[in-house]
C-alpha positions as CSV (number, residue, x, y, z in Angstrom):
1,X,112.4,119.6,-41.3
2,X,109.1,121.0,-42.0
3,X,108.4,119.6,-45.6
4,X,109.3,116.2,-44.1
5,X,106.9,116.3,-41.8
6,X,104.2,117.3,-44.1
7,X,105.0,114.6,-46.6
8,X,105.0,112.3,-44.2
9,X,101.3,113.3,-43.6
10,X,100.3,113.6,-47.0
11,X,101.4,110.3,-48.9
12,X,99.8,108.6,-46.3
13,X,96.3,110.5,-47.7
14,X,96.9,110.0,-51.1
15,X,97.3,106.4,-50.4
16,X,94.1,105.9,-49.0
17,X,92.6,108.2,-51.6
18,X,93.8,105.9,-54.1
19,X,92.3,103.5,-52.6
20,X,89.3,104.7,-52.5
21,X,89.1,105.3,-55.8
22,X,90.1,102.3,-57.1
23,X,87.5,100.3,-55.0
24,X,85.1,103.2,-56.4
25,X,85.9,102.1,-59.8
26,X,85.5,98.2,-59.3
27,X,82.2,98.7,-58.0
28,X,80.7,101.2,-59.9
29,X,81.0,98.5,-62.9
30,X,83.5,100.2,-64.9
31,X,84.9,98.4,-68.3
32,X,87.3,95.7,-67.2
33,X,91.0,96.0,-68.3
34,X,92.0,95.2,-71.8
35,X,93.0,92.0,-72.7
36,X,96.6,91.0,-73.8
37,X,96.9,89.1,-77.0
38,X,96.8,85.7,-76.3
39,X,94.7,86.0,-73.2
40,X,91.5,84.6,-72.8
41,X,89.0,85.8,-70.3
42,X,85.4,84.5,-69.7
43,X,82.4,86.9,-69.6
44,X,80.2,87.1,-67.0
45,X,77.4,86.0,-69.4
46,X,79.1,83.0,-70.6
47,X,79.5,81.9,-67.4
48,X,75.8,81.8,-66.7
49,X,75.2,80.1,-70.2
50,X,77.9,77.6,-69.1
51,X,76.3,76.6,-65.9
52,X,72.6,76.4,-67.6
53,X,74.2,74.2,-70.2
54,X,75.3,71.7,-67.6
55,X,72.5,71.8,-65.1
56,X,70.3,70.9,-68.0
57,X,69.9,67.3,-69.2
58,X,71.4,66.5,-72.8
59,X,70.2,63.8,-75.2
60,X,73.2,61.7,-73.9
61,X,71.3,61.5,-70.4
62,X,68.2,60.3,-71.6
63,X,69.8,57.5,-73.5
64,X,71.5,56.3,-70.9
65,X,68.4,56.1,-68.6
66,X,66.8,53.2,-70.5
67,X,69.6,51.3,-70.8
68,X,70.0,51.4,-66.4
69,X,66.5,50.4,-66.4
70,X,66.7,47.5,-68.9
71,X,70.2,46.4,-67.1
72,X,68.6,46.4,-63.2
73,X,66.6,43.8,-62.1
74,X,63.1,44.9,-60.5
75,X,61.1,43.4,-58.3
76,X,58.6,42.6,-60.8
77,X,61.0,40.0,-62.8
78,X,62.1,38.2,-59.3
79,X,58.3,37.6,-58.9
80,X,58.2,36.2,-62.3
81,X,61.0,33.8,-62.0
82,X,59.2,32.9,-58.7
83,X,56.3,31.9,-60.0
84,X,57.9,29.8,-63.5
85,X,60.3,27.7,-60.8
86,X,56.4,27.0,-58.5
87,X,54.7,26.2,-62.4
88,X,57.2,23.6,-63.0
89,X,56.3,20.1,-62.8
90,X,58.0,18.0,-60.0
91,X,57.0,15.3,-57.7
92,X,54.1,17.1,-56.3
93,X,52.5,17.6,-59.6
94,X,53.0,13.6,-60.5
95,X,51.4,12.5,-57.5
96,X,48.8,15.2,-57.9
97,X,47.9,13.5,-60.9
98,X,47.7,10.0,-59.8
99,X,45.3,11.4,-57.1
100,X,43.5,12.6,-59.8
101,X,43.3,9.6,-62.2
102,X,42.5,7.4,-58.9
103,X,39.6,9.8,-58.0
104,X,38.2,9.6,-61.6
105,X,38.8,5.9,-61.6
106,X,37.0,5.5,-59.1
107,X,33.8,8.1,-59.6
108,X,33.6,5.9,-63.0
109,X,32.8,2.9,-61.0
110,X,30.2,4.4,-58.9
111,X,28.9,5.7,-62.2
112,X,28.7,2.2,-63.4
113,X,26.7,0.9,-60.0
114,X,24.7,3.3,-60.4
115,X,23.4,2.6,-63.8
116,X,23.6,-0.9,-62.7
117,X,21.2,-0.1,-60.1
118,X,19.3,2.1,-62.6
119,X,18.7,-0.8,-64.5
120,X,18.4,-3.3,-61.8
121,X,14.2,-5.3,-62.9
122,X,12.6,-7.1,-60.0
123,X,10.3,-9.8,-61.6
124,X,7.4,-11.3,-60.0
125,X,5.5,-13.9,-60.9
126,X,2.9,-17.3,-60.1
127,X,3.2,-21.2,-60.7
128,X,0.2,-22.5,-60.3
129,X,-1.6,-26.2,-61.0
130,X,-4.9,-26.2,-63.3
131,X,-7.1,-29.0,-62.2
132,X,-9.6,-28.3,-65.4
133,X,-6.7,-28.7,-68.4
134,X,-8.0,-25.2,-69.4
135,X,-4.5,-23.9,-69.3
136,X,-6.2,-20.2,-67.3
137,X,-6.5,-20.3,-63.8
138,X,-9.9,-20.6,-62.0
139,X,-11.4,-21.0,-58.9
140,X,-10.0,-24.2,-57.6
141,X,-6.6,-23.8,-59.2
142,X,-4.0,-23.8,-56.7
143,X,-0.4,-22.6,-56.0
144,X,2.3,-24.9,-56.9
145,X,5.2,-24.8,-54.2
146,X,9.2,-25.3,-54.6
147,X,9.2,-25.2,-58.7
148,X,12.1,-24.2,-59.8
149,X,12.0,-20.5,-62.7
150,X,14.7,-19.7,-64.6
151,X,15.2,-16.2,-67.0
152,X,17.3,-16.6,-69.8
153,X,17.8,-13.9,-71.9
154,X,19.4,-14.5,-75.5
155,X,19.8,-13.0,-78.6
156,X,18.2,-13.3,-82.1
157,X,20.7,-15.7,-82.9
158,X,19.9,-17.7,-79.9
159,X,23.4,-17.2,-78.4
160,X,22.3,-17.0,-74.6
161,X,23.3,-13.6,-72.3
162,X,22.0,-13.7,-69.1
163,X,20.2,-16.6,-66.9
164,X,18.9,-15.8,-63.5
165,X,17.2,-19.0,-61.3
166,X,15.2,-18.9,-58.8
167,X,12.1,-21.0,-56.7
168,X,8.5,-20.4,-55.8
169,X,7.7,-20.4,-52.2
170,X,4.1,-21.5,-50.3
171,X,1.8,-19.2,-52.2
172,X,3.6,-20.7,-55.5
173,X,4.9,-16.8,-55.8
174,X,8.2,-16.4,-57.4
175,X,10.8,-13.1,-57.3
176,X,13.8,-12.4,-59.5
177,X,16.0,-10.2,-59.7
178,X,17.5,-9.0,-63.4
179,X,20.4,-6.7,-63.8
180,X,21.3,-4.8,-66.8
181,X,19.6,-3.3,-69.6
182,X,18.5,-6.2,-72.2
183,X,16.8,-4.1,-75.0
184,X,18.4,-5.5,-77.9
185,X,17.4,-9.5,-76.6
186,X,14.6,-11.6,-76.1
187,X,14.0,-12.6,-72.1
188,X,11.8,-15.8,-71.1
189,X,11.0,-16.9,-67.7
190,X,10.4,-20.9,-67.9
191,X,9.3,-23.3,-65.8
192,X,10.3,-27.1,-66.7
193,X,9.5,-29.5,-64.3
194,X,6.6,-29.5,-61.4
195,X,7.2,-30.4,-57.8
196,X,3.7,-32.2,-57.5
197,X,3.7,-35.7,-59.1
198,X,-0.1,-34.8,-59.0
199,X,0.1,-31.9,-61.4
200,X,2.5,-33.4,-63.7
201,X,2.0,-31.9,-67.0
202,X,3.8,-29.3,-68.7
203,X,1.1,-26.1,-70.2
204,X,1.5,-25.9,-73.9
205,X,0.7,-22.0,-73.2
206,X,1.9,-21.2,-70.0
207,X,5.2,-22.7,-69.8
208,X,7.1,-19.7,-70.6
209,X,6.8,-16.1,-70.5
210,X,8.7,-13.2,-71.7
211,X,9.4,-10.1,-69.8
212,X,10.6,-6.7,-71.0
213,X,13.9,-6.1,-69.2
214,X,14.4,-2.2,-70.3
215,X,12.8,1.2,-70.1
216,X,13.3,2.1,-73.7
217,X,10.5,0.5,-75.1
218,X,7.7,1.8,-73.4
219,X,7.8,-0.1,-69.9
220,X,9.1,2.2,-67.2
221,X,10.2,1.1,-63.7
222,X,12.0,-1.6,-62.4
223,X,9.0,-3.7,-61.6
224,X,8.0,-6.8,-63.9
225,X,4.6,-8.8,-63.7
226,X,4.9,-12.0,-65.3
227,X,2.1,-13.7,-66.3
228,X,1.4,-17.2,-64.7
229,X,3.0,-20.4,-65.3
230,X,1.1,-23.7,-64.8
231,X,1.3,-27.4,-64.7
232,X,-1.6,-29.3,-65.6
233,X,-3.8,-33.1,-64.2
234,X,-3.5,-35.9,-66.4
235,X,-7.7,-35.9,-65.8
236,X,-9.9,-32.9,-65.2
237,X,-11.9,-32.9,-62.0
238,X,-15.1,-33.3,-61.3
239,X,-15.7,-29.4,-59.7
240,X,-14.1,-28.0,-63.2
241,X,-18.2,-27.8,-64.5
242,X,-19.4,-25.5,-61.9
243,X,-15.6,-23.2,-61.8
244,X,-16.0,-22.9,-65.9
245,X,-20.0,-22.2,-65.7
246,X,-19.3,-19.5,-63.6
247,X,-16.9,-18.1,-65.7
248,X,-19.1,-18.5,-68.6
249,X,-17.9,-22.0,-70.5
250,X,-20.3,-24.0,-70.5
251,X,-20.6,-27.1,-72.6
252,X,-16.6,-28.0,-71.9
């Protein structure tokens, strides 16, 4: 009875004692069992390798990266197939352009009154009647009221261009007005009939005058002094001595 009692106290020690000693063994880093043939069993240190190797990126990764970034659309081409469908012509952008060829249009023709009123001439001129049938005026000349003036303008060939009319009022003045410029013709101011059946005779020297309608040849302005244009008596009169001795003719 006794040595049952005392193995029954002592496996119980060598139990724990081989316990011990086999968690003594495991972590004191003692060799790991041998491996059957046919076994395999993975190192610590290829473990580690193992992890690094798939934490790290391969050359696979970076070639599929480009190829997401190609594929998804950014923000950046929405904006640019925003701004192609705003650039495309459609019924706005027609009658933007008629507005714009109306505005032009019309800027033209206030270009063109301009330069019409650029080269708008006022001529002013005389009619008078010569009592002496000196053809000049003197002293006791006088105006000749209500004769009719007429500008013709014509070219070398005598193929006419422009004709402006007018009328002398009480002072026997006369004013026309030219428009255009005429530099390439020849303009005349002519008088061709006289309202007083007193002073009926046409000048041989003053029943025309030319003018110079344009500012390329010198004249500048838009104001034209014509020289005078006269009828004559059909017999001088008596105070024509003492007018044309003042003036210096003497013996006419």
């Amino acid at each position: 009875m006794v040595n049952y009692r005392a193995s029954f106290v002592i496996l119980p020690i060598l139990l724990l004692l081989a316990t011990t000693a086999r968690c003594s063994w495991i972590s004191g880093g003692a060799p790991p069992p041998a491996v059957t043939e046919g076994d395999y069993v993975t190192s610590p240190d290829e473990l580690m390798n193992d992890d690094d190797d798939a934490a790290s990126p391969g050359p696979s990764n970076e070639l599929e990266s480009p190829e997401k970034d190609e594929s998804t659309p950014g923000p950046s081409n929405e904006l640019e197939e925003e701004s192609e469908e705003e650039s495309s012509p459609g019924p706005e952008s027609d009658i933007m352009v008629q507005a714009k060829n109306s505005i032009e249009s019309h800027r033209k023709v206030l270009i063109s009154q301009e330069q019409e009123k650029d080269d708008t001439f006022i001529i002013q001129g005389k009619v008078y009647c010569d009592p002496c049938r000196i053809q000049f005026p003197t002293k006791i000349s006088f105006p000749l009221a209500g004769t009719k003036v007429t500008l013709v303008c014509h070219k070398e060939t005598g193929e006419e261009t422009y004709r402006v009319e007018g009328e002398s009022d009480q002072k026997g003045k006369y004013t026309l007005e030219a428009v255009g410029d005429h530099a390439d013709e020849i303009c005349e101011i002519t008088v061709n009939q006289s309202p007083d059946p007193n002073c009926p005779e046409i000048m041989d020297d003053e029943n025309h005058v030319r003018v110079s309608l344009t500012n390329k040849h010198g004249a500048k302005g838009k104001g034209r002094y014509a020289n005078p244009l006269g009828f004559m008596v059909k017999e001088a009169d008596p105070r024509c001595k003492e007018a044309l001795d003042e003036l210096g003719f003497t013996g006419i």
